[in-house]
N, C-alpha and C positions, 0 to 999 in steps of 0.2 A: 199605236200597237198595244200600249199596255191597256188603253181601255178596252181594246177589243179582248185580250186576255181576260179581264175581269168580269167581261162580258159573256165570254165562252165558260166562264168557271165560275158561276157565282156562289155567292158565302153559302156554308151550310146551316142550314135553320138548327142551331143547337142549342137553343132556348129549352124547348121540353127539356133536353137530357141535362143540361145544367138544372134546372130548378129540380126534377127527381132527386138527382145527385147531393145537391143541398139540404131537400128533405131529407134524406135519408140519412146522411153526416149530420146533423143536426139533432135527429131523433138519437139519433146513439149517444152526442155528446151529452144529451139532456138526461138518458139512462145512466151514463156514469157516473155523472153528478150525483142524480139522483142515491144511488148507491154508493156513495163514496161519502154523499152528506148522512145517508143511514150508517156507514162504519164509522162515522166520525160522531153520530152522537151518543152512537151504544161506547163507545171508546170514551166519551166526554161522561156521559152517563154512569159508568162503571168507575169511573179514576175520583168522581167527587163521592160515591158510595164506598169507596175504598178506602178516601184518607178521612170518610168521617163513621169507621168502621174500627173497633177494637174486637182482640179474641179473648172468649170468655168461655171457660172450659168447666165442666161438673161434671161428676161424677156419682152414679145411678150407686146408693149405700141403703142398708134397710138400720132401721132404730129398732132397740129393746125396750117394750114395755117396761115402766117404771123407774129406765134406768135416761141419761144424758146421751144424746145422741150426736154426729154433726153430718150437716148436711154442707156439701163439699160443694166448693167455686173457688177458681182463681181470674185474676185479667191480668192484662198487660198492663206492669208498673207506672205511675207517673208521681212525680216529686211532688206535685202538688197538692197535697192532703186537702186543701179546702175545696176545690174543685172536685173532689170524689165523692158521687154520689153511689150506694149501695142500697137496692132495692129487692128483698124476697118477696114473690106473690108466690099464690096457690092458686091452681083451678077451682071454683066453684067456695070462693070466698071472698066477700066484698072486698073488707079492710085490706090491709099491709099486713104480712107474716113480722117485718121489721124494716126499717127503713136509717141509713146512715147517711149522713150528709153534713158537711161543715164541721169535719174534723172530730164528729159528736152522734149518738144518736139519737132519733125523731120517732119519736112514736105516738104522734098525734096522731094518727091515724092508724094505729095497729089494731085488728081484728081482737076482738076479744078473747075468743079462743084462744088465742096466742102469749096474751095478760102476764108479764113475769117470767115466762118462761123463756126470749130468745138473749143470744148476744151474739156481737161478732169481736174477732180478736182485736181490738182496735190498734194495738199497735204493729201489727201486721198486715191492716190495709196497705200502708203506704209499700208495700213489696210486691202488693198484688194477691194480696188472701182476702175474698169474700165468704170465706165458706162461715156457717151459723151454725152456732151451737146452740139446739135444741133442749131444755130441761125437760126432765119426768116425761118421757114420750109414750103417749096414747095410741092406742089401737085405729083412732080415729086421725092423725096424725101422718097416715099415709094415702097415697095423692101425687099428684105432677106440679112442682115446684118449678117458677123462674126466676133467674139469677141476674137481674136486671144492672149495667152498670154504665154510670155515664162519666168522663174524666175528661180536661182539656185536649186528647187526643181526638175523642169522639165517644160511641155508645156500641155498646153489643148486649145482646144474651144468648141464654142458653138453659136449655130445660133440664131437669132433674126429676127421675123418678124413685120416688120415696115408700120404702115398704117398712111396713112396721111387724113385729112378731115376739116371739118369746125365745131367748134361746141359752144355753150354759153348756160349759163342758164338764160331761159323765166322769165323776170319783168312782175308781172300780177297787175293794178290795177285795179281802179273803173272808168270803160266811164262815165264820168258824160254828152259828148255830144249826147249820145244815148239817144231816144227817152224812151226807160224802161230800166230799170235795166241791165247794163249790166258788162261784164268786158271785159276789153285788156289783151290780152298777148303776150307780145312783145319776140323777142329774136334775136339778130342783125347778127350773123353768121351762117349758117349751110350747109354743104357739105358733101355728096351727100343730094338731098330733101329728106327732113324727112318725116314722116308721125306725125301727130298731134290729138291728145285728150283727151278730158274732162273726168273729173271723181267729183263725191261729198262724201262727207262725209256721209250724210244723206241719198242719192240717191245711195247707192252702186250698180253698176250695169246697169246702164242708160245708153241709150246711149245717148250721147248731139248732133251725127249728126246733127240733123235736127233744133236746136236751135244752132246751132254756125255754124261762118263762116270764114273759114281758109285761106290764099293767102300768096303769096311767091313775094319778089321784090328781083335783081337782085342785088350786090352791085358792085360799081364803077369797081372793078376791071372783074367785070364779072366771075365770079367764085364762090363766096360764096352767098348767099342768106339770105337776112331779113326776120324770120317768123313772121304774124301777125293771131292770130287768137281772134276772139269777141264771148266771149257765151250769150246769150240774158234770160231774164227772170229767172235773179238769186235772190234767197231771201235770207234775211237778217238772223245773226246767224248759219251761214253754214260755212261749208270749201270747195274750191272748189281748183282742180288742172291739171295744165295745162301742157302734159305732151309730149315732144316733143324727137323723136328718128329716127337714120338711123340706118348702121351698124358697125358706131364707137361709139356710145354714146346715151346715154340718160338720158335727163334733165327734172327735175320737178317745176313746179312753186308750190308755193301754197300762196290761199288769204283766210282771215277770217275775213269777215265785222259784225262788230255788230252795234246795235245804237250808242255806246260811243267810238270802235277804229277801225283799222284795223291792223290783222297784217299780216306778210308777211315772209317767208320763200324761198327760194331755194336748190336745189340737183344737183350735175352733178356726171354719173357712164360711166366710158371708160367698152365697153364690150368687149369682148374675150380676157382678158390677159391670157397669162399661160407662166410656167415658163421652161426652157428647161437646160438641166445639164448635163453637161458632163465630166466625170474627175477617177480617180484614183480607181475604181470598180472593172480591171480589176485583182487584186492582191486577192480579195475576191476567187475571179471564181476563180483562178490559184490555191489557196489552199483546196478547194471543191474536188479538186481530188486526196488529201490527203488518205482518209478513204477506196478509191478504190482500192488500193494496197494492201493490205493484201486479198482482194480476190481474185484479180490477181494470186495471190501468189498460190491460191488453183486452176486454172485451169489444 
């Protein structure tokens, strides 16, 4: 009887449907992998970029012709002074801006242009100060600087943009050889020509155009410029200020004449600093794709 059962009921051919079956489970587990071996090496990929990654931060400052300037960089600290290398480049300059290395600096290979004029604070490496102090800064001087730095932690940089100009803060007093009341306001450097103007305390909003008179002289070296400007018919017990700007800087005088004194104030603000950073972030993002894997898991 049971062969005749087996007989009346034979097996069902389910050969095809297995073997699709297995294709198909097969092709998926080969996708997962697949994707699971790409989340694992952008993850492997980003953790060795990360721990061989320092932050190295600068700061966008502009230099005064003729005068010391510094161009700003810090990184993250390491004990080991002999291991700290410090490296300035410039765009569109062969040499080395300056180069520190081995506790000491290197300047076998500094640009010429540069010749005598840089230094870093050496004994504030070891805290994390690369920034470089600039002598006698040139009009030529200004450019995109990088802040190159490499320590037994790893290596970073970060760019710096360097402007160069003229600038000083406006001495304002009392003309006593004007004919009415007036005031000077001097201010002995400025590059590129600024623009120049009044303001009062009382008078918010005035324009002193048309009672003041503004000129520009040239200074010996031909390059920077003396501002002079005269406001006429000021009255006594006021504050008036004198307010001189390009697009590196701006500077404010202020006078305050009463019967018994006068006093006197100044301001200088460098415009467009911002800070630029570059460094060890990437180990962040390499672990961001942590939490993706378990749904991975469910494709």
């Amino acid at each position: 009887m049971a062969l005749k059962f087996f007989r009346h009921y034979p097996v069902l051919p389910l050969h095809g449907w297995t073997t699709s079956f297995y294709n198909h489970s097969h092709s998926h587990i080969i996708s997962i992998i697949i994707i699971l071996a790409g989340a694992i090496a952008l993850i492997i990929g980003f953790g060795i970029s990360g721990r061989h990654s320092i932050t190295v931060t600068t700061l966008t400052s502009a230099g005064n012709i003729g005068e010391d300037g510094i161009l700003s960089c810090t990184f993250e600290p390491d004990i080991k002074l002999s291991d700290i290398v410090i490296q300035w480049l410039k765009e569109g300059v062969m040499g080395l801006v300056h180069e520190f290395k081995e506790g000491k600096d290197d300047l076998s290979e500094q640009d010429d242009m540069f010749k005598g004029r840089t230094a870093v604070f050496a004994d504030q490496v070891i805290v994390g100060n690369a920034s470089l102090k600039l002598k006698n800064v040139q009009l030529t001087d200004a450019g995109t600087y990088k802040c190159y730095i490499i320590t037994s932690k790893g290596k970073g940089n970060a760019k710096l943009e360097y402007k160069t100009g003229a600038f000083s803060i406006p001495d304002v007093n009392v003309d006593y050889n004007a004919s009415s009341e007036s005031l000077r306001c001097e201010a002995p450097r400025w590059f590129p020509q600024p623009t120049v103007a009044w303001a009062s305390q009382i008078d918010q909003g005035a324009n002193f155009s048309e009672v003041s008179n503004t000129s520009f002289e040239m200074n010996s070296e031909n390059v920077t410029m003396k501002v002079v400007s005269v406001l006429y018919n000021v009255t006594v017990n006021n504050t008036y200020s004198c307010m001189i700007e390009n697009d590196i800087a701006k500077a404010t005088g202020d006078i305050k004449v009463t019967d018994s004194e006068i006093k006197k104030r100044g301001h200088l603000q460098l415009l467009n600093s911002e800070a630029a950073l570059l460094g060890s972030c990437l180990c962040a993002l390499a672990w961001v794709l942590l939490p993706l894997i378990p749904h991975l898991m469910l494709l």
